[in-house]
C-alpha positions in Angstrom: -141.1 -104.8 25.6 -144.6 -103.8 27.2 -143.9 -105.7 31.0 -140.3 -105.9 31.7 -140.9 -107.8 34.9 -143.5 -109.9 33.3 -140.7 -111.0 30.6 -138.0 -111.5 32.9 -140.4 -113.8 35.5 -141.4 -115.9 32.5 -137.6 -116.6 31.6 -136.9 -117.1 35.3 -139.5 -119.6 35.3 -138.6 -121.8 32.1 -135.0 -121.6 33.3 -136.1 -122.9 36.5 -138.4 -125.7 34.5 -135.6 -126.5 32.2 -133.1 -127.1 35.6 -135.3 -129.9 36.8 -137.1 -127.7 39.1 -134.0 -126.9 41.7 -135.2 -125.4 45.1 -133.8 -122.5 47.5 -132.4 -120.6 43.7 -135.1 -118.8 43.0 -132.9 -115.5 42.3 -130.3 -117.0 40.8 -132.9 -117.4 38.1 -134.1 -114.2 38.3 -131.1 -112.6 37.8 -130.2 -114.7 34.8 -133.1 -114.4 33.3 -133.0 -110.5 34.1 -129.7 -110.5 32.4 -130.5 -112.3 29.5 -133.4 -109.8 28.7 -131.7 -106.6 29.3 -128.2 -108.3 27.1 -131.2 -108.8 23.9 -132.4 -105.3 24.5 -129.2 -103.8 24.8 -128.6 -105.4 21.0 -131.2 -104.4 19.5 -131.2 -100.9 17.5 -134.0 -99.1 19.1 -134.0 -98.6 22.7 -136.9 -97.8 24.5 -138.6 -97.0 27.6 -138.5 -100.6 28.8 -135.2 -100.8 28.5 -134.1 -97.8 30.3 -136.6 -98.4 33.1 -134.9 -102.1 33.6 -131.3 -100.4 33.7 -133.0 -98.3 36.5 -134.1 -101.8 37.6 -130.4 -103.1 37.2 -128.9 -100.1 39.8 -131.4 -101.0 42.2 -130.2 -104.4 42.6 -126.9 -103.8 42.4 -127.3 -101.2 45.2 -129.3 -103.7 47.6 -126.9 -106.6 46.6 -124.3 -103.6 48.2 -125.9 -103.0 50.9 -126.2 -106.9 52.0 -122.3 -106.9 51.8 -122.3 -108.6 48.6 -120.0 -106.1 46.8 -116.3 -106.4 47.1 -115.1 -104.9 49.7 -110.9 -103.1 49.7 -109.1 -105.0 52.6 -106.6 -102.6 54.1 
């Protein structure tokens, strides 16, 4: 896939279009449509640069979504 993040924002957006146009969810959609794109790369046979640059893409994310205290956290 040449632009990972040009794929995944035109997803986002015809998700968004197909909701009816919701507001305040705007990366809710970006992380579906992020998901759905890496899950159809992740099948295919080849894997290529794309692809491991958006798994790079995937950590970050995960790591910011940590550091907002959205990862579970042990409760002693």
């Amino acid at each position: 896939m040449p632009n990972l993040e040009e794929a995944i924002r035109e997803r986002a957006y015809q998700l968004w279009l197909d909701d009816g146009r919701p507001e305040g969810q705007a990366e809710i959609y970006w992380l579906n449509a992020q998901r759905e794109i890496l899950a159809a790369s992740v099948e295919s046979p080849t894997r290529n640069a794309a692809t491991a640059s958006a798994d790079v893409v995937a950590t970050n994310q995960s790591k910011k979504r940590h550091q907002r205290g959205y990862a579970w956290r042990r409760v002693v």
